[in-house]
DSSP file (Angstrom, degrees, kcal/mol; ACC not computed):
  #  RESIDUE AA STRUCTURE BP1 BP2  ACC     N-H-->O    O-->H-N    N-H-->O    O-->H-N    TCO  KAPPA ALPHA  PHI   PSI    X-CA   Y-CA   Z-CA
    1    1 A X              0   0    0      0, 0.0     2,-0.4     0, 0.0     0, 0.0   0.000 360.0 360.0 360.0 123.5  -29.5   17.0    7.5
    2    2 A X        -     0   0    0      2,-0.0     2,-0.3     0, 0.0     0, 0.0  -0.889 360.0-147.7-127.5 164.4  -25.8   16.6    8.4
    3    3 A X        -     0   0    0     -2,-0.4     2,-0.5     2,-0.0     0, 0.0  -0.587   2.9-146.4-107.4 150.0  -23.4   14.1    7.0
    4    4 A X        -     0   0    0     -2,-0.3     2,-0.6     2,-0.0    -2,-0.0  -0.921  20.1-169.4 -81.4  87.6  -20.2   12.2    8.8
    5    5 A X        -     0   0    0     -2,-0.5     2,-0.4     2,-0.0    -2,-0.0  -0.662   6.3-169.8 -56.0 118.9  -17.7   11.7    6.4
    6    6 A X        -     0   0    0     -2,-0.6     2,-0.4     2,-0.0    -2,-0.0  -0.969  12.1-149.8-130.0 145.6  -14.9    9.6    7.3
    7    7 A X        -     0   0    0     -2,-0.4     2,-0.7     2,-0.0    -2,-0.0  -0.848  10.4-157.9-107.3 132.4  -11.7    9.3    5.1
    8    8 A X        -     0   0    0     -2,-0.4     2,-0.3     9,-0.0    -2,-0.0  -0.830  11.1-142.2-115.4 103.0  -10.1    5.8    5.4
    9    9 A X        -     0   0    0     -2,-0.7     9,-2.7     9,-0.2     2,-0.3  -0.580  23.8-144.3 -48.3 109.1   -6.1    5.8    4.4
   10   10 A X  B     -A   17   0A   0     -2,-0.3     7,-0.3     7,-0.3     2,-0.3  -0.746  12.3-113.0 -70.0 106.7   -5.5    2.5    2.6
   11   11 A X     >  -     0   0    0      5,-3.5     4,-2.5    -2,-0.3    24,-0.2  -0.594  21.3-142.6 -76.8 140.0   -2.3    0.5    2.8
   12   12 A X  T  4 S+     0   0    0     22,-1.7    -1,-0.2    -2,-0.3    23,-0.1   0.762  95.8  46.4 -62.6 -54.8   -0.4    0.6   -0.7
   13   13 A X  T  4 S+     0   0    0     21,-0.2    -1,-0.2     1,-0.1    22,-0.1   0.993 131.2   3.8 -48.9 -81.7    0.6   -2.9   -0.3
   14   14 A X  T  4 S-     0   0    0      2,-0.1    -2,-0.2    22,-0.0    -1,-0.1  -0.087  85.1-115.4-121.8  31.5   -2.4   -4.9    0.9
   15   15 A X  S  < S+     0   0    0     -4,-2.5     2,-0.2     1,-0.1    -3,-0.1   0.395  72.6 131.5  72.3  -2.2   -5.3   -2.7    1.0
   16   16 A X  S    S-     0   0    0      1,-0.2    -5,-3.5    -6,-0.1    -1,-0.1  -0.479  77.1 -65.7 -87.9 178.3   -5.6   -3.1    5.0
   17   17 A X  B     -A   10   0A   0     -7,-0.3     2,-0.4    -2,-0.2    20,-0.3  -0.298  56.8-139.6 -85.6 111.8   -6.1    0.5    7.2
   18   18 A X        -     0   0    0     -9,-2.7    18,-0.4     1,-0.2    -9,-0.2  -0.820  20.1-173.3 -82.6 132.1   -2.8    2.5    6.7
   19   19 A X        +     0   0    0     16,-1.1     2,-0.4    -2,-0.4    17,-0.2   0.600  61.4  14.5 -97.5 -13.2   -1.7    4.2    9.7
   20   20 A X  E     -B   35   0B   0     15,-2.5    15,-1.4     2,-0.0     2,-0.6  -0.987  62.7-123.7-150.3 143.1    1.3    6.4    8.4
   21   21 A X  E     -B   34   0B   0     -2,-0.4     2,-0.5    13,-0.2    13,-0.3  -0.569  27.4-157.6 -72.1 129.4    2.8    7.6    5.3
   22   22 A X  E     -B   33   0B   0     11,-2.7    11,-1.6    -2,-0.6     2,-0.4  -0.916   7.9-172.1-106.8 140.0    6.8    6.5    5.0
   23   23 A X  E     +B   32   0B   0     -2,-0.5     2,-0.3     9,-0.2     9,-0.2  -0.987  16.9 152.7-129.9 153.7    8.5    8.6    2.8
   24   24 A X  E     -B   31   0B   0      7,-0.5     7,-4.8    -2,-0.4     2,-0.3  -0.859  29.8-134.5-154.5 177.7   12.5    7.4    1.9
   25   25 A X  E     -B   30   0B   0      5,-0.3     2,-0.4    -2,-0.3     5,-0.3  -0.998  13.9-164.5-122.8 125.4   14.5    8.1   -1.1
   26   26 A X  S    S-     0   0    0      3,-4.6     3,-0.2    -2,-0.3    -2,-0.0  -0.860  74.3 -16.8-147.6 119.8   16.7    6.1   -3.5
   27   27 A X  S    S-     0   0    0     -2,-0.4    -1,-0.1     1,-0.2     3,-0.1   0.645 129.3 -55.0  88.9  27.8   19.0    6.9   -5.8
   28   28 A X  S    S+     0   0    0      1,-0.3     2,-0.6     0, 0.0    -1,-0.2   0.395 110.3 112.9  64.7  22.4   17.4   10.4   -5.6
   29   29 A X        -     0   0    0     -3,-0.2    -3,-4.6    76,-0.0     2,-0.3  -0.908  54.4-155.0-110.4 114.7   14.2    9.6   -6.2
   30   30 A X  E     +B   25   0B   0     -2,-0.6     2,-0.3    -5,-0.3    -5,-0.3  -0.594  18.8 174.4 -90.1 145.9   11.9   10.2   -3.1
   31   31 A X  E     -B   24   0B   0     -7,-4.8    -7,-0.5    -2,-0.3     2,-0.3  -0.734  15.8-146.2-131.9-162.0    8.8    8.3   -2.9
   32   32 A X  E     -B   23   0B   0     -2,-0.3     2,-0.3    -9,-0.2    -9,-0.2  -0.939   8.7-174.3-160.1 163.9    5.8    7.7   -0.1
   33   33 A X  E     -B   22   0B   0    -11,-1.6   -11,-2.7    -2,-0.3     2,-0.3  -0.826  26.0-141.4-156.8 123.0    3.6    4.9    0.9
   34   34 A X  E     +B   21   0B   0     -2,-0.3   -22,-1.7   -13,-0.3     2,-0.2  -0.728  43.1 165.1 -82.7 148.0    0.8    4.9    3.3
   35   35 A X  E     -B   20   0B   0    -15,-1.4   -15,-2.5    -2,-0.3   -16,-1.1  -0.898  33.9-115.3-160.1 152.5    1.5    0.9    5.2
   36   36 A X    >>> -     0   0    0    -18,-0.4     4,-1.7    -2,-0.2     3,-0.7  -0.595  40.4 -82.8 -93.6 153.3    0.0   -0.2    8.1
   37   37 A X  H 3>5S+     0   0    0     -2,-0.3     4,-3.4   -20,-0.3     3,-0.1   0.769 126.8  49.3 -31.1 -62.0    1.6   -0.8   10.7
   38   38 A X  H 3>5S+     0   0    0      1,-0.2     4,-2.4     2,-0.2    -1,-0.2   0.835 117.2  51.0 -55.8 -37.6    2.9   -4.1   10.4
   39   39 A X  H <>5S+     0   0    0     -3,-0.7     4,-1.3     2,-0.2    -1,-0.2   0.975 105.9  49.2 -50.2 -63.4    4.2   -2.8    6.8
   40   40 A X  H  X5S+     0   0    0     -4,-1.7     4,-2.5     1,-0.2     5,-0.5   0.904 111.0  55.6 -41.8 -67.0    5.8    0.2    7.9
   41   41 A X  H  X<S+     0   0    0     -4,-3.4     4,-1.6    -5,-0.5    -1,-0.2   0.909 113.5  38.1 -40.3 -69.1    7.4   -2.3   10.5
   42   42 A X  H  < S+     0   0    0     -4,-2.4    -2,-0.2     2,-0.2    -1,-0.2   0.638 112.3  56.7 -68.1 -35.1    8.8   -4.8    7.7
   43   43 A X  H >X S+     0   0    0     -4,-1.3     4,-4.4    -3,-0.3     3,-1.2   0.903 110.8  49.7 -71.5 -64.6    9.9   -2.0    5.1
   44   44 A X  H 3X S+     0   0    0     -4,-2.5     4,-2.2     1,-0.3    -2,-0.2   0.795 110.3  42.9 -54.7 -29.1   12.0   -0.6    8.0
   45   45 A X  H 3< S+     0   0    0     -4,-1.6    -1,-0.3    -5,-0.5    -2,-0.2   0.388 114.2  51.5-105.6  25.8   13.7   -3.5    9.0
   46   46 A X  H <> S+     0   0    0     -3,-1.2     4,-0.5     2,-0.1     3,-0.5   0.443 118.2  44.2 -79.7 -60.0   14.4   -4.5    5.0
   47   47 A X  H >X S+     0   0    0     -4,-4.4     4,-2.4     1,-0.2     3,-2.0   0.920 103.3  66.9 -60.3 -42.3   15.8   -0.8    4.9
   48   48 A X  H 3X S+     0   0    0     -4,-2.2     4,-3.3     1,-0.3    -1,-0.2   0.779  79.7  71.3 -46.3 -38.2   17.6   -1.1    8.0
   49   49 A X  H 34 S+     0   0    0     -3,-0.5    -1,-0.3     1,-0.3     4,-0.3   0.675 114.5  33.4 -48.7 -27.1   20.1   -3.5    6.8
   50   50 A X  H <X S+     0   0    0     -3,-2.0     4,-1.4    -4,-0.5    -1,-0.3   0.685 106.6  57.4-102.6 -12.7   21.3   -0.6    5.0
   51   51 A X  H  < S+     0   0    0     -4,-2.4    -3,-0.2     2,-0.2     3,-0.2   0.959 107.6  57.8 -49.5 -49.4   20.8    2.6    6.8
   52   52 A X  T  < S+     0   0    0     -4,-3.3    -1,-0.2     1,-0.2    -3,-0.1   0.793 117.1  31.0 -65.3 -25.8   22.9    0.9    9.5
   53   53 A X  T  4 S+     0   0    0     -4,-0.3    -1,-0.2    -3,-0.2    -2,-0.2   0.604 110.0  88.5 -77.4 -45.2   25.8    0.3    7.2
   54   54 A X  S  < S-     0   0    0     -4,-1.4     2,-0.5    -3,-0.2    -3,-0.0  -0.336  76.7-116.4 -76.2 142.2   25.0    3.6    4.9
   55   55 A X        -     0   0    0     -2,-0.1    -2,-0.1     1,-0.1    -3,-0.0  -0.862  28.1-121.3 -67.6 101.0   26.4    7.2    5.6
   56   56 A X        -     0   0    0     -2,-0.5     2,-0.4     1,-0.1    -1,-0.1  -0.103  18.9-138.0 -94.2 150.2   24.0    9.7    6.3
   57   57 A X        +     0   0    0      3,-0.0     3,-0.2     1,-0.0    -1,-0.1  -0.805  32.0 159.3 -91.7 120.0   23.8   12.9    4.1
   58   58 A X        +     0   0    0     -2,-0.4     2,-0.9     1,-0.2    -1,-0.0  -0.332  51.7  11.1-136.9-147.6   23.4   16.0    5.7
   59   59 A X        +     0   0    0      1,-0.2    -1,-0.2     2,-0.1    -2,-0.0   0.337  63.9 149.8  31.2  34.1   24.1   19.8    4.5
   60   60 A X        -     0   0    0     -2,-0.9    -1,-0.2     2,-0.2    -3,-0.0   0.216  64.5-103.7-102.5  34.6   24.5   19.1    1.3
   61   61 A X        +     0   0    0      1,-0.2    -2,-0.1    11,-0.0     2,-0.1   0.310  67.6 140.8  79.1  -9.0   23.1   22.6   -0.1
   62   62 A X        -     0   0    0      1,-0.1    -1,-0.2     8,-0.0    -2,-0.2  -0.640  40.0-134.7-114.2 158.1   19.7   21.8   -1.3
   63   63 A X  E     -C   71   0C   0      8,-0.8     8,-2.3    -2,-0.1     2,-0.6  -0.466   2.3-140.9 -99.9 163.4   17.0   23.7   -1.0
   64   64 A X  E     -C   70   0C   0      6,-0.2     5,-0.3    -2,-0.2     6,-0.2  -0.790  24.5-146.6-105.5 126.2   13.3   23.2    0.0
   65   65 A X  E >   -C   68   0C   0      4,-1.2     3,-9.9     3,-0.7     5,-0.0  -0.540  44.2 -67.8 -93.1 166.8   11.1   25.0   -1.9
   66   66 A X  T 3  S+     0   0    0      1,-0.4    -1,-0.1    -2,-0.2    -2,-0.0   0.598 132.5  45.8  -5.7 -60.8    7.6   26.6   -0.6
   67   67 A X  T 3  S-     0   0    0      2,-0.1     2,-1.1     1,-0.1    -1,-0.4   0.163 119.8-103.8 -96.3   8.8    6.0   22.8   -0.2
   68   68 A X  E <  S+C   65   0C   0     -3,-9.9    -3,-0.7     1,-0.2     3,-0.3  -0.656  73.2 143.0 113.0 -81.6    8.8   21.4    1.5
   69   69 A X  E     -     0   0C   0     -2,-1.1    -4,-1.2    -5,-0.3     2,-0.3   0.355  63.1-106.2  -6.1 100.8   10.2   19.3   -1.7
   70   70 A X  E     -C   64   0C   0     -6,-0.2     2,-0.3    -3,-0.1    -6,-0.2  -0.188  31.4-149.1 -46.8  98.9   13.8   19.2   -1.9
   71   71 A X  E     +C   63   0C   0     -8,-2.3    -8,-0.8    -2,-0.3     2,-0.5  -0.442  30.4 179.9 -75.6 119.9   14.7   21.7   -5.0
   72   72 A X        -     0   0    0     -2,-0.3     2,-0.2   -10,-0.1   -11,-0.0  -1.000  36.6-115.9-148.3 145.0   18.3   20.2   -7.0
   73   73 A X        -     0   0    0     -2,-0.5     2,-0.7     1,-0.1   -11,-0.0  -0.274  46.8-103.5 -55.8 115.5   20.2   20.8   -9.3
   74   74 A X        -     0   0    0     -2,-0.2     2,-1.4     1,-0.1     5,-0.1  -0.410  21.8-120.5 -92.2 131.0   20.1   18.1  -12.0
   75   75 A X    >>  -     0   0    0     -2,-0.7     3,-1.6     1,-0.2     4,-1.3   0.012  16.5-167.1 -17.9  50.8   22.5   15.5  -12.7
   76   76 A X  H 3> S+     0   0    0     -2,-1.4     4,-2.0     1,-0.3     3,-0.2   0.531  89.4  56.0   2.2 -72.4   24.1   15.6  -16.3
   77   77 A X  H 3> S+     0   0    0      2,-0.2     4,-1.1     1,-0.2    -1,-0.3   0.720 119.5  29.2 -25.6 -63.8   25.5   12.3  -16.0
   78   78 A X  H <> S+     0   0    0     -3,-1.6     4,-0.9     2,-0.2    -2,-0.2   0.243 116.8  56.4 -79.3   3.0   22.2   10.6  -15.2
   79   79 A X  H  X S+     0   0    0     -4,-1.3     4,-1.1    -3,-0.2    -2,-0.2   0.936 113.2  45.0 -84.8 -57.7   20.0   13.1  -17.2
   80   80 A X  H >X S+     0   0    0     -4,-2.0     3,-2.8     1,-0.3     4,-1.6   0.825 114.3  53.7-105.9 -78.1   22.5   12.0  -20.3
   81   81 A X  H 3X S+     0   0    0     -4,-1.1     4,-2.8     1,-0.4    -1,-0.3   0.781 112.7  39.5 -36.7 -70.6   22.0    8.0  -19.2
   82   82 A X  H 3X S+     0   0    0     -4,-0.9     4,-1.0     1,-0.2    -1,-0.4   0.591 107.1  64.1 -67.8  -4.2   18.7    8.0  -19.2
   83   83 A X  H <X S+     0   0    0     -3,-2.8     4,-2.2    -4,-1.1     5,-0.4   0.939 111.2  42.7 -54.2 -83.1   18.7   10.2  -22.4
   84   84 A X  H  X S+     0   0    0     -4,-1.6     4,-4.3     2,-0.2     5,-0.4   0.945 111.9  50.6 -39.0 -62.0   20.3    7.2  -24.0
   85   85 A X  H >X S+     0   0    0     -4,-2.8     3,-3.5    -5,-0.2     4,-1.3   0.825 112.5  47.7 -53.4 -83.7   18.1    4.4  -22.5
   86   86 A X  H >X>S+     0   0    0     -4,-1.0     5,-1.8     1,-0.3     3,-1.6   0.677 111.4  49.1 -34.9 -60.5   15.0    6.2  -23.5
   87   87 A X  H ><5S+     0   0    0     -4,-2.2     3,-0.6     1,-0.2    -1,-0.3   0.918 109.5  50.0 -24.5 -53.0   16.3    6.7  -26.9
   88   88 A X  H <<5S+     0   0    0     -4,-4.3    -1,-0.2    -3,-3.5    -2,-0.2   0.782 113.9  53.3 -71.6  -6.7   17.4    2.7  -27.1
   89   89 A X  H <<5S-     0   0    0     -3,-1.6    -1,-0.2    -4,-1.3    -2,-0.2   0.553 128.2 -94.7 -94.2 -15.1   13.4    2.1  -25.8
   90   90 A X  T <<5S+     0   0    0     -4,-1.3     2,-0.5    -3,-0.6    -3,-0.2   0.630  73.3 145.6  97.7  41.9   11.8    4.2  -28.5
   91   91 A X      < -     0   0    0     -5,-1.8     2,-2.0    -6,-0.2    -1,-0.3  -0.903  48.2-137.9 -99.5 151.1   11.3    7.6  -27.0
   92   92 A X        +     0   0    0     -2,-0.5     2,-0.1    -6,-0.0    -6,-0.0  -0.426  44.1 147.2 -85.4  69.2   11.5   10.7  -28.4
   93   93 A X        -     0   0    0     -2,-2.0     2,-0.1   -10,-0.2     6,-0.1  -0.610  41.3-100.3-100.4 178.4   13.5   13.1  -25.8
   94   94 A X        -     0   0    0      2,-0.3     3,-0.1     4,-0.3    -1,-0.0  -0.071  14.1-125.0 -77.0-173.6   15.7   16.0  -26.4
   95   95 A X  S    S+     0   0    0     -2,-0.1     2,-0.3   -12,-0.0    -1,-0.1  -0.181 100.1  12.2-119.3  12.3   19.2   16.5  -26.4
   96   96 A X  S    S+     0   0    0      2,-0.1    -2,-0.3   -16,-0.0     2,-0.0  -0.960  92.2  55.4-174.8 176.7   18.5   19.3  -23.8
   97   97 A X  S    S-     0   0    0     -2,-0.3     2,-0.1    -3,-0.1     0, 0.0  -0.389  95.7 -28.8  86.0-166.7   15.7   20.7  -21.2
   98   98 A X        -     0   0    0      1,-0.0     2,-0.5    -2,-0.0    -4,-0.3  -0.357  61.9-136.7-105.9 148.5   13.6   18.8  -18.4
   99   99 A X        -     0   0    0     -2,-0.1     2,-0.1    -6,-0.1    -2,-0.0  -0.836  36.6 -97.6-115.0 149.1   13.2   15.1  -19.3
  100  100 A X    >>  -     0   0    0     -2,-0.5     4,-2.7     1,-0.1     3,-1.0  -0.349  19.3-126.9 -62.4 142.9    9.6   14.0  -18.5
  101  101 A X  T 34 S+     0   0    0      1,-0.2     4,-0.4     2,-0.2    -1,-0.1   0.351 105.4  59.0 -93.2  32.1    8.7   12.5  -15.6
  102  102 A X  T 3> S+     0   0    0      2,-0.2     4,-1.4     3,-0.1    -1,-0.2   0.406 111.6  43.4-110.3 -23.9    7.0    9.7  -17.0
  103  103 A X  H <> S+     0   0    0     -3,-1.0     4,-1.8     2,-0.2    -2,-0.2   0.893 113.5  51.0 -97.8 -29.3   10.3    8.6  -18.8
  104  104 A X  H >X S+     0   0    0     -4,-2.7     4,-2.2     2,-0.2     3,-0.8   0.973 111.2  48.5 -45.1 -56.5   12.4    9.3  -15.9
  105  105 A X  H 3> S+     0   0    0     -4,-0.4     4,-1.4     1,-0.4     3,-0.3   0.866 113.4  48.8 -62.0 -61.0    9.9    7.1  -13.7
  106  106 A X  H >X S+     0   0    0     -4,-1.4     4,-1.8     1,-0.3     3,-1.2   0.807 105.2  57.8 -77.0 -51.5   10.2    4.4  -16.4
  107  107 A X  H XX S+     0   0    0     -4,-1.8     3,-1.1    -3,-0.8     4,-0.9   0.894 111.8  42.2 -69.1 -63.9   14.1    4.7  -16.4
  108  108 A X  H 3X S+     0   0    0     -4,-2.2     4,-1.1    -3,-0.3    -1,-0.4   0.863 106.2  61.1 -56.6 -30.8   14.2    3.8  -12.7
  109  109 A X  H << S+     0   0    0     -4,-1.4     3,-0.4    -3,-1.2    -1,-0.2   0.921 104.7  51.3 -74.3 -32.0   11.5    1.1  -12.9
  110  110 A X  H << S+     0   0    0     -4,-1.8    -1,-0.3    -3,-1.1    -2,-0.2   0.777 102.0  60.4 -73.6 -18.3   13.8   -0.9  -15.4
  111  111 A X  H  < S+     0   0    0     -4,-0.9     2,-1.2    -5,-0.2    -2,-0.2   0.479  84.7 109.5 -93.8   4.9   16.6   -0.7  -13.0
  112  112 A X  S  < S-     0   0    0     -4,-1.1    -1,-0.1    -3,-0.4    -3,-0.0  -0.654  74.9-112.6 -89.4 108.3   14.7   -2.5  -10.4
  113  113 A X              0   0    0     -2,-1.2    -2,-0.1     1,-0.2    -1,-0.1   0.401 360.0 360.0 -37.5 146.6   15.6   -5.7   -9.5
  114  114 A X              0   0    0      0, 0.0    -1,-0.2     0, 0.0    -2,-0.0   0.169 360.0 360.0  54.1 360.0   13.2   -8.6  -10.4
């Protein structure tokens, strides 16, 4: 007996048939989204209003490890903010090492508007 399988890619937003992953970055946090077209469309011209205005980054030394994923060196400055916010939020991080990435993720998620 043989089977079909078919895998159907889901847009993130509104559950209709995604046709591409977008991947962007902000504030040095990369993300992805499978969107359907018409998403993908609207996401780009919301982003455009700043790309065209914004500088593009290029050569800036970091490296891509094995899987592609841009390998950097981390930020003191913003490791040490979000140190502090998590603390004032009732977590328990360290005063040194790799901050989790469940309180990082949270750090960013307060600093988004609305």
């Amino acid at each position: 007996m043989a089977e079909n399988v078919a895998v159907t890619t889901l847009d993130d937003i509104d559950g209709s048939e995604a046709i591409e992953r977008v991947r962007f970055a902000l504030d040095g946090v990369s993300y992805q989204i499978d969107l359907s077209e018409q998403n993908a469309r609207e996401l780009r011209t919301v982003l455009g209003k700043y790309t065209r205005k914004a500088r593009r980054v290029r050569g800036s030394g970091q490296q891509r490890s094995a899987n592609g994923a841009v390998s950097r060196p981390p930020d003191r400055e913003v490791n040490q903010q979000i140190r502090e916010w998590a603390r004032q939020q009732g977590w328990d991080v360290s005063d040194r090492g790799r901050l989790p990435s469940s309180v990082i993720d949270a750090y960013h998620e307060s600093r988004r508007p609305g």
